[in-house]
C-alpha positions as CSV (number, residue, x, y, z in Angstrom):
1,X,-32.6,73.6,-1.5
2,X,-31.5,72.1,1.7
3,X,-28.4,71.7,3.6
4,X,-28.6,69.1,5.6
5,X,-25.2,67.3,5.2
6,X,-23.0,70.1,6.7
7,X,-22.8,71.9,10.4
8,X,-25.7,74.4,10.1
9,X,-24.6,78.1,11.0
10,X,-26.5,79.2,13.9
11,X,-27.3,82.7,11.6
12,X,-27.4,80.5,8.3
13,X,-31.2,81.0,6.8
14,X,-32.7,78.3,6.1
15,X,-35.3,77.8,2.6
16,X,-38.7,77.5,3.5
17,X,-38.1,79.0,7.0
18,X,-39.6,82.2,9.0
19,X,-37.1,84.7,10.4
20,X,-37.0,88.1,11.3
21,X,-34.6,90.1,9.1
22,X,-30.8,90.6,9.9
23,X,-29.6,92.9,11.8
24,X,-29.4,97.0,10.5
25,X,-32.0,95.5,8.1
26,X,-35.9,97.0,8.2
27,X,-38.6,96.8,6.0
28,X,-40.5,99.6,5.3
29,X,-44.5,99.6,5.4
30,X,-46.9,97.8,7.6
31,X,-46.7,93.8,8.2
32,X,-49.8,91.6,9.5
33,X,-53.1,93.2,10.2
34,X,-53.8,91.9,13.9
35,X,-54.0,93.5,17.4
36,X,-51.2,90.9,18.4
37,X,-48.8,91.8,15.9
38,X,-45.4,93.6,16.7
39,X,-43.1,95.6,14.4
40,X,-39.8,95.7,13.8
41,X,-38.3,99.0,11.7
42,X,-42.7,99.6,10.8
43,X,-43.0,95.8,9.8
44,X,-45.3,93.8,12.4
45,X,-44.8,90.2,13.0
46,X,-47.5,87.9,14.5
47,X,-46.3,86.8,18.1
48,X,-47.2,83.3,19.0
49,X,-47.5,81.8,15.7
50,X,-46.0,80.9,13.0
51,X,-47.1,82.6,9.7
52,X,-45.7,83.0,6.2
53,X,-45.6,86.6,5.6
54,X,-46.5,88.5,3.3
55,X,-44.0,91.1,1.2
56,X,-45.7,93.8,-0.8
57,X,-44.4,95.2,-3.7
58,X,-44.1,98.7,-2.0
59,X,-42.1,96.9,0.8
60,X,-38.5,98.7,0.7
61,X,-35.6,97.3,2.8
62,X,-33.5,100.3,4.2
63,X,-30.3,99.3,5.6
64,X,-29.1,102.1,7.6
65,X,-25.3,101.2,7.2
66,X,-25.0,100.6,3.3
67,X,-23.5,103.3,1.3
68,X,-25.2,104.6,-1.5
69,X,-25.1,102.4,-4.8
70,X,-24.1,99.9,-2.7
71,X,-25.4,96.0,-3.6
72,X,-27.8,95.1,-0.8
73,X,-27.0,91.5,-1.1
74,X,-23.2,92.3,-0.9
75,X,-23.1,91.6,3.1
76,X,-21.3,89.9,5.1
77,X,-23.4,87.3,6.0
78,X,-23.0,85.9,2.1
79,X,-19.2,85.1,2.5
80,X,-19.3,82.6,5.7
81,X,-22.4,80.4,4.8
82,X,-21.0,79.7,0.4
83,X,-17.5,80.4,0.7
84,X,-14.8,78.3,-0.1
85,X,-13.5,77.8,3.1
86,X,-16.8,77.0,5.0
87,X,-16.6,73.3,3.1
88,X,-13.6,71.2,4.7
89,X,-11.0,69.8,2.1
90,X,-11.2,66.1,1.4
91,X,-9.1,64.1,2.8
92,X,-5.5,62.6,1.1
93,X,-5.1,59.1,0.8
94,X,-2.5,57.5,1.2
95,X,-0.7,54.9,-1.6
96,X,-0.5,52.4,0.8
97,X,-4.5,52.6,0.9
98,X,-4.3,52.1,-3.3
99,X,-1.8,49.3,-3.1
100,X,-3.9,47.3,-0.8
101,X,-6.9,47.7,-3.0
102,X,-5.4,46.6,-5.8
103,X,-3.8,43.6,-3.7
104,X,-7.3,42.5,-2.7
105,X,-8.8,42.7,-6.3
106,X,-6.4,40.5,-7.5
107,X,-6.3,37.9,-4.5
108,X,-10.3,38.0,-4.9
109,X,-9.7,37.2,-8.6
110,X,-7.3,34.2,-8.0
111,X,-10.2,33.0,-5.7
112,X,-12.8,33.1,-8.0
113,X,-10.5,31.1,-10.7
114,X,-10.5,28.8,-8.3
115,X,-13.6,28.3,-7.6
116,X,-14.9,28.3,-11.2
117,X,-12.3,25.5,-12.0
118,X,-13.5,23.3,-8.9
119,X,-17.1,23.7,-10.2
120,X,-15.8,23.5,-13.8
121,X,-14.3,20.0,-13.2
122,X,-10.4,21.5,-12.8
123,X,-10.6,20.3,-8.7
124,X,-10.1,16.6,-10.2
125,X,-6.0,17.3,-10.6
126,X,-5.9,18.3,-6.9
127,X,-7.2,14.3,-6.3
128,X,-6.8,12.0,-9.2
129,X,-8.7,9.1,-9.6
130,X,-6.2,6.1,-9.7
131,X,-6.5,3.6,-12.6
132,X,-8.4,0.2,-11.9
133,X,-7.5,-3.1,-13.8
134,X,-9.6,-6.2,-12.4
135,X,-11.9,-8.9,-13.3
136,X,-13.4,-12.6,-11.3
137,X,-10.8,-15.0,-12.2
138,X,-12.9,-17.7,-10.7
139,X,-15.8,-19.2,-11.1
140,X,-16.2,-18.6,-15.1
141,X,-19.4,-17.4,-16.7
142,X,-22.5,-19.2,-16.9
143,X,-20.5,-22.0,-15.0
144,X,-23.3,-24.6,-12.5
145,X,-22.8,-24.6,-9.4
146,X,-24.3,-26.4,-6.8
147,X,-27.0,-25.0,-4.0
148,X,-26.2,-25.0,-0.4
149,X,-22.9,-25.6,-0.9
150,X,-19.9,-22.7,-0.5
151,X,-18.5,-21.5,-3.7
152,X,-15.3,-19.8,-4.1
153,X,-14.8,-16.4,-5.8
154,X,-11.4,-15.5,-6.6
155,X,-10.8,-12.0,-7.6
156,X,-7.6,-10.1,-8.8
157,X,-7.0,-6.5,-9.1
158,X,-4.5,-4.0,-9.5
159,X,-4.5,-0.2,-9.0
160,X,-2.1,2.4,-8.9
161,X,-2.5,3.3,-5.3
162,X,-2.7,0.8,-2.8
163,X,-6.0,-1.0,-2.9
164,X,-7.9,-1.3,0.7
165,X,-11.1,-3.6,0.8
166,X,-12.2,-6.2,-2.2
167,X,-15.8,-6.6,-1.6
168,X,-18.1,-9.4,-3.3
169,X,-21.6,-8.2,-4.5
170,X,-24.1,-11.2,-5.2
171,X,-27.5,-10.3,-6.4
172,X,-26.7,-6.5,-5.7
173,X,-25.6,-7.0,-2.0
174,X,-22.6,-7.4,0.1
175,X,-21.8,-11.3,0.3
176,X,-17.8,-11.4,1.8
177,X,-15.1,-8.7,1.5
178,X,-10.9,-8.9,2.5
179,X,-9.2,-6.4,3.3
180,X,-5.6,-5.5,2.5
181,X,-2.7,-3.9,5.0
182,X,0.4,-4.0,2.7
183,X,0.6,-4.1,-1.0
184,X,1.8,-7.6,-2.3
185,X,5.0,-7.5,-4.5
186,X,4.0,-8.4,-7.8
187,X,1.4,-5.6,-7.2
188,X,-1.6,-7.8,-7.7
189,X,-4.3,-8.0,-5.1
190,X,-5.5,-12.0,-5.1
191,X,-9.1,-12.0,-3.1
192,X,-10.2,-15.1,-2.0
193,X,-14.0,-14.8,-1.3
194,X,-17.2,-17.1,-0.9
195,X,-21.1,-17.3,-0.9
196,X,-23.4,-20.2,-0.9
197,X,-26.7,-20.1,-2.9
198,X,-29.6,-21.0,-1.5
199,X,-31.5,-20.9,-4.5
200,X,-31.8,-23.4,-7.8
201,X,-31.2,-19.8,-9.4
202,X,-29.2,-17.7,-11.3
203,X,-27.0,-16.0,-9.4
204,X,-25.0,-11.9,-10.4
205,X,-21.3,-11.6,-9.3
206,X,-19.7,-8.4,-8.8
207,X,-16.2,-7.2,-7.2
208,X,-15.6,-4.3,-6.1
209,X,-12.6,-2.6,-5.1
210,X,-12.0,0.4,-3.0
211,X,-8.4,2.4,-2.9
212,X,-7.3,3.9,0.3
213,X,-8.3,7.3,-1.6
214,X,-12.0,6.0,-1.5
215,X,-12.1,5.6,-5.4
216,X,-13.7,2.9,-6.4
217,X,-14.2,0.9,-9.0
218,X,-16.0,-2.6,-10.3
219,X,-15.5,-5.9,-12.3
220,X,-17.6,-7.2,-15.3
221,X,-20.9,-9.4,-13.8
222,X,-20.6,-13.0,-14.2
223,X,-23.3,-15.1,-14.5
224,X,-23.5,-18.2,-12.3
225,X,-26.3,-20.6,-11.9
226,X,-27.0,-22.9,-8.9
227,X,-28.4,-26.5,-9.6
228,X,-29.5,-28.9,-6.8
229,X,-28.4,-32.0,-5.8
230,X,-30.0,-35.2,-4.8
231,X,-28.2,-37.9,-2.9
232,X,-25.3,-36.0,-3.7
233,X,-25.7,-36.4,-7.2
234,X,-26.3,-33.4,-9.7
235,X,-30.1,-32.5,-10.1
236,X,-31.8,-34.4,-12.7
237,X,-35.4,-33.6,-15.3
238,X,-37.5,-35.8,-17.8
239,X,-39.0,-34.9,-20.5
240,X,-40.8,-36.1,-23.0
241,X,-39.8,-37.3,-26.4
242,X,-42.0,-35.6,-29.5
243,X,-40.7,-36.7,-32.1
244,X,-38.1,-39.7,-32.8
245,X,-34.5,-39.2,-32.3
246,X,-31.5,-41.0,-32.5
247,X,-29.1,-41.6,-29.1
248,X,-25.8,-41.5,-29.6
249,X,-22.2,-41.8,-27.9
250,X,-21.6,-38.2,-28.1
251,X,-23.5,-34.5,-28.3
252,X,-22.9,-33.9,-32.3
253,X,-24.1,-35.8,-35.3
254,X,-20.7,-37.3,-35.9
255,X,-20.7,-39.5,-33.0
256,X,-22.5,-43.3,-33.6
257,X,-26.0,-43.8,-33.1
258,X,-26.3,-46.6,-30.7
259,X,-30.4,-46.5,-30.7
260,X,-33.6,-44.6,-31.3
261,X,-35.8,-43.1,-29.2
262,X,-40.0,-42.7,-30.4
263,X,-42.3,-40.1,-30.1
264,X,-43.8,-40.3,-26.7
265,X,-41.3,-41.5,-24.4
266,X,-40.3,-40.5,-21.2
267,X,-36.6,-39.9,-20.3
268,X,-34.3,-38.6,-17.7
269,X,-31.6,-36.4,-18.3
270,X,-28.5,-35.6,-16.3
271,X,-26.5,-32.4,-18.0
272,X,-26.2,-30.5,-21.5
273,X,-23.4,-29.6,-23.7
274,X,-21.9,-25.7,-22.9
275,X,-24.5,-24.5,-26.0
276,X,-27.3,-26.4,-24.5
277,X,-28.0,-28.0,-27.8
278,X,-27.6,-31.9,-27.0
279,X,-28.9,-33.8,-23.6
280,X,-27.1,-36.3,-22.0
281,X,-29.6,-39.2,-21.0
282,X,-29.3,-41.4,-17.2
283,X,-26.9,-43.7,-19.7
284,X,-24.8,-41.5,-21.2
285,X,-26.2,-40.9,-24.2
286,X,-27.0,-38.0,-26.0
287,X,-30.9,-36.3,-28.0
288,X,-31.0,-33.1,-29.4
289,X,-32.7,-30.7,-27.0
290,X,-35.1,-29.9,-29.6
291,X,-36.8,-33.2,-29.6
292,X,-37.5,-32.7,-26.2
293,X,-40.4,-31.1,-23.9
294,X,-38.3,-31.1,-20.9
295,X,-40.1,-30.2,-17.3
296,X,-37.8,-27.5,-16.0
297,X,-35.6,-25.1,-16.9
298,X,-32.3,-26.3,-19.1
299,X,-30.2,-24.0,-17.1
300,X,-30.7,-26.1,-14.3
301,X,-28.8,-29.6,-15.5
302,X,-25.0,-29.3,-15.6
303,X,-23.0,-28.7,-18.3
304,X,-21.3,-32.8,-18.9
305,X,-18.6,-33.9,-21.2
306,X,-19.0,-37.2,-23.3
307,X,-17.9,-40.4,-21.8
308,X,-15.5,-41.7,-24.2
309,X,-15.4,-45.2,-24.7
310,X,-12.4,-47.3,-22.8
311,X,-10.8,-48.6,-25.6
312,X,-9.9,-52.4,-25.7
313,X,-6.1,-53.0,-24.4
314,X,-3.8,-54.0,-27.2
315,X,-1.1,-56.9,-26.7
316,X,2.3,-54.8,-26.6
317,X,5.3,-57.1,-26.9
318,X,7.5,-56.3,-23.6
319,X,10.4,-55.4,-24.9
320,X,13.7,-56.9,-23.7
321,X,15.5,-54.9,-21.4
322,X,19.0,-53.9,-22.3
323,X,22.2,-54.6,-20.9
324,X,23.7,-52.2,-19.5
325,X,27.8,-52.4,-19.7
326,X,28.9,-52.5,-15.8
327,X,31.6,-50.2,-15.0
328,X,34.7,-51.2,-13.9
329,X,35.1,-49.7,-10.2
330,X,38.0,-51.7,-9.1
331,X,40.4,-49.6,-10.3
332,X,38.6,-46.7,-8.2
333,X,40.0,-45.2,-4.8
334,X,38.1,-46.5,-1.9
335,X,38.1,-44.5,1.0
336,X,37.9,-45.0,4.6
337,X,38.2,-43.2,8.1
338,X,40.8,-45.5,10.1
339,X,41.6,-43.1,13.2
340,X,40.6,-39.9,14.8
341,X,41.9,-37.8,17.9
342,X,42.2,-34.8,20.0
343,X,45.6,-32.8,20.7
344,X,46.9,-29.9,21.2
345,X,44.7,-29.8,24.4
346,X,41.5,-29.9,22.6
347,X,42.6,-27.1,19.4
348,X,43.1,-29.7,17.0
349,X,41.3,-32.9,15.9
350,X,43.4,-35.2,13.5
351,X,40.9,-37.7,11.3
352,X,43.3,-40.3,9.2
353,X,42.1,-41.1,5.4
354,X,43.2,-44.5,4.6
355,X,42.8,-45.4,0.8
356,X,42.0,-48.9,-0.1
357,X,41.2,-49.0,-3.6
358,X,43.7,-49.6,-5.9
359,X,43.9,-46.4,-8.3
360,X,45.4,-43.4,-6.6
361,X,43.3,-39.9,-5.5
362,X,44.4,-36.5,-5.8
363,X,41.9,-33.6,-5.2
364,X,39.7,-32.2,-3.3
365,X,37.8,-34.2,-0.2
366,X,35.2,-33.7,2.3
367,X,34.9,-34.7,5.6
368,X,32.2,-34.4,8.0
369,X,32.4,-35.1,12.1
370,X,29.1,-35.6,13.6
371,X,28.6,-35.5,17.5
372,X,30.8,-33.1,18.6
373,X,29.3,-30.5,21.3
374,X,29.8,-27.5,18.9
375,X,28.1,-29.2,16.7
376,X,29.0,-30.7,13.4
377,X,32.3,-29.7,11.3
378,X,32.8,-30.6,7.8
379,X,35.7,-29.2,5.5
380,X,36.8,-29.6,2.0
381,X,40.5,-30.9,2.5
382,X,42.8,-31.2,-0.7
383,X,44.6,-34.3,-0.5
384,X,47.2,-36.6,-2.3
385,X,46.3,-40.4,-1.6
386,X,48.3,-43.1,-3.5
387,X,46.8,-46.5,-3.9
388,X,46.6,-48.6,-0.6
389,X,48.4,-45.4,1.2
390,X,46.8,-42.9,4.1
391,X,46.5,-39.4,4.9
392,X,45.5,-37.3,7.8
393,X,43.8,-34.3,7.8
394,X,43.4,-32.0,11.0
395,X,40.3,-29.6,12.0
396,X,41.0,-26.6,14.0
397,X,38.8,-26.5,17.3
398,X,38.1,-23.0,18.4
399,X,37.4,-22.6,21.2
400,X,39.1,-26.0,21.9
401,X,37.3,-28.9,22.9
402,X,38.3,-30.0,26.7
403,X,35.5,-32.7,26.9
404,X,35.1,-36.9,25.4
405,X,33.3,-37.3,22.5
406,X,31.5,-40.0,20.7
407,X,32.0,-38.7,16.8
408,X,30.9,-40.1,13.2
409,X,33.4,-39.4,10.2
410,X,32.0,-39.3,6.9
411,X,34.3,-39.4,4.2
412,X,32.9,-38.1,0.5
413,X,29.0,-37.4,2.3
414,X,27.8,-36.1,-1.3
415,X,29.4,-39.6,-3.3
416,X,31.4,-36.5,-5.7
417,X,33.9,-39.0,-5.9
418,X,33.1,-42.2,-7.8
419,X,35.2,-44.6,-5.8
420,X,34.9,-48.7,-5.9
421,X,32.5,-49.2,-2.9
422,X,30.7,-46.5,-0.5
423,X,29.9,-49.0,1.8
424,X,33.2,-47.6,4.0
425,X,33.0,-44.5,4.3
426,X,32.0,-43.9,7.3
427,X,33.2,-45.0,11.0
428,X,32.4,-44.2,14.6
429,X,35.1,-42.9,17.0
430,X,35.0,-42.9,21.1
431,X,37.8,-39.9,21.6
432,X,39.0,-39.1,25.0
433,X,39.0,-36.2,26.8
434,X,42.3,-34.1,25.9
435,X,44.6,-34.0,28.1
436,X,45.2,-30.5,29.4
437,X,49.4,-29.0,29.6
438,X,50.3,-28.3,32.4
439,X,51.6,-25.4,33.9
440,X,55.0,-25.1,34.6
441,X,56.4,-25.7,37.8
442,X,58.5,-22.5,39.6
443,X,62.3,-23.1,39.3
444,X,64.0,-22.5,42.7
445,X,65.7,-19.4,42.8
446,X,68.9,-19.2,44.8
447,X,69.6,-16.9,47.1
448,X,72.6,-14.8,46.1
449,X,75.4,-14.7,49.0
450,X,76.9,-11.7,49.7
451,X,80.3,-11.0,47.8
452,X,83.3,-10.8,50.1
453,X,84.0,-7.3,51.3
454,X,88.2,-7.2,51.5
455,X,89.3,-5.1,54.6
456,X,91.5,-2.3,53.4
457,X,94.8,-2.7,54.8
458,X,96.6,0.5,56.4
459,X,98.9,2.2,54.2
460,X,102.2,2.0,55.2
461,X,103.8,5.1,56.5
462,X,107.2,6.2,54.6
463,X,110.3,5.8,56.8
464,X,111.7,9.5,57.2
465,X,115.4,10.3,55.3
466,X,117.5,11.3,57.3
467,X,120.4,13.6,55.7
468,X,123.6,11.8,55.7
469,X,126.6,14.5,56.8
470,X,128.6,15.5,53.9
């Protein structure tokens, strides 16, 4: 057994190895055979090499210091090499060390939840896909339309998140796209878009629309199928008849035959009904498809409604117009704007009413004043007008108006009040320039004169008594 994972002593012995015997220690008896050899306590030990030696049985180890009964392997070179305290005690740990362990197992846990539910499909609630509703409101399904010519593709969608970018997919690739800054308020995305076909073919319509997430999503195909025109007329096909067939007015069975085709025939077509069941013929009538080997592709003519016959005109008596009972304005007010002017230097503006009807008004009234410089003034005035009397009704000018003026007054603009003519109405005024107050003139002040100071007058002394003898 080795030790190779501890400090060696330098006296430990080692398994396996060649060393002389410890100290006080000799074996008795010869050891190695050679001229070379030394011996230590009668035992010889090869010098210069390294040999396994050889004990005999008769070998005796004499150590010179043990007492008698004595265990020869009791020494004290036993105690420092397997003792207890040659191994160092392991280190404590402390619970801090624990804690964080047990912190990291857990976090590591939480992590690979995570990541199992992103993998697992649970990352869709962290971004969820918005709902889509759209569709190509125009042009409709299977509808002709015609080649080399621009045809519109309208597109509405809704979404709830704001949509970015309608794109328009013809044939599997990118034809026109609009983007979108705001969202509109109804909440519906209108996309106006085009492509022309160059092609007599038909033709695959897809929108798509992208979110500002990047979701995207994408409408129903509709089929559309381009036609050519000649002489700006729809594209047109014969065929030939193979078996007779009657023409009529209309593409059904129920409409009049008008004549019948025979076997044979050549005619020219110009469109189909939507089913593609009944041709319309160059003059306007209409074969079953199925009596006809036609030398293109049905899809091709446009789909036609039936001309319906203009029907004869009928004679309609005229009828007699009515009389209708004239009402009596006379005895209606008649208003009329007789006089306007400034005063008040400019703050006020009078406008007389003058009625000249012969019924009396009491109510409300507007009046409007065109061509002043602030611009026009109108005012519902409430007024009391007796039959062939006058009223006058005053605007407030503020700021005041210092300037002429060349006005209009409109009485009753609106006609709310029925009156016997309205033919009056209205008049023209030429109003001077206000005249301006002015300001007062300084009163003379007089100069006060100085009061009259009286002079005091000496006191007059008393005349001394003098004692009269007694």
């Amino acid at each position: 057994m080795s030790d190779r994972q501890r400090p060696q002593h330098e006296d430990e012995p080692i398994i396996g190895a060649n060393f002389p015997p410890p100290p006080g220690r000799a074996p008795v008896g010869d050891w190695g055979d050679g001229d070379d050899d030394f011996t230590i306590g009668g035992a010889t030990e090869p010098t210069g090499r390294v040999s396994t030696p050889v004990y005999d049985d008769e070998v005796e180890w004499v150590d010179e210091y043990d007492e008698p009964g004595a265990d020869p392997y009791d020494d004290p070179y036993a105690d420092p090499f397997y003792g207890d305290e040659y191994y160092e005690p392991e280190p404590t740990r402390s619970p801090l060390f624990y804690i964080v362990i047990a912190l990291a197992a857990v976090l590591g846990g939480v992590l690979v939840f995570l990541i199992f539910q992103l993998f697992a499909g649970g990352g869709d609630s962290a971004d969820p896909r918005p709902e889509f509703n759209l569709r190509i409101d125009q042009p409709r399904s299977d509808e002709r339309v015609t080649v080399g010519e621009d045809v519109e593709v309208v597109i509405l969608a809704s979404a709830t998140e704001q949509i970015a970018t309608i794109e328009l997919y013809v044939n599997e690739e990118l034809a026109d796209e609009q983007a979108f800054v705001d969202e509109p308020g109804d909440g519906i995305y209108t996309a106006n878009l085009e492509f022309r076909p160059e092609e007599p073919e038909t033709y695959y319509l897809v929108g798509r629309v992208i979110s500002e997430s990047g979701h995207a999503a994408e409408t129903e195909p509709v089929e559309v199928i381009a036609v050519e025109e000649i002489d700006g007329e729809p594209s047109t096909m014969t065929g030939e008849v193979i078996t007779n067939v009657n023409a009529r007015l209309g593409p059904g069975d129920d409409y009049e035959a008008v004549r019948t085709i025979g076997s044979g025939e050549t005619v020219t077509i110009v469109g189909r009904n939507e089913e593609g069941d009944w041709l319309m013929l160059d003059d306007d009538t209409w074969i079953r498809s199925d009596a006809v080997d036609l030398d293109g592709d049905i899809e091709r003519l446009p789909i036609r409604e039936p001309v319906e016959p203009t029907p004869e005109p009928e004679d309609t008596p005229t009828p007699e117009p009515a009389e209708t009972p004239t009402p009596d304005l006379a005895n209606n007010p008649d208003f009329a704007p007789t006089n306007a002017s400034f005063d008040e230097g400019g703050s006020l503006m009078h406008v007389t009413i003058s009625n000249i009807g012969a019924a009396p008004y009491q109510g409300p009234l507007v009046v409007r004043v065109d061509g002043m410089q602030r611009g026009r003034l109108e005012h519902v005035f409430d007024v009391n007008i007796g039959a062939s009397g006058s009223t006058t009704v005053t605007f407030h000018l503020d700021p005041p108006n210092e300037v002429g003026a060349n006005i209009q007054v409109i009485i009753d603009p609106d006609g709310a009040v029925e009156e016997a003519s309205d033919d009056n109405n209205r008049a023209s005024f030429v109003l001077s320039a206000p005249p301006q107050p002015r300001p007062p003139e300084p009163t003379a002040t007089p100069t006060p004169q100085p009061a009259d100071t009286p002079t005091p007058q000496p006191a007059e002394e008393p005349e001394p008594t003098v004692p009269s003898d007694q």
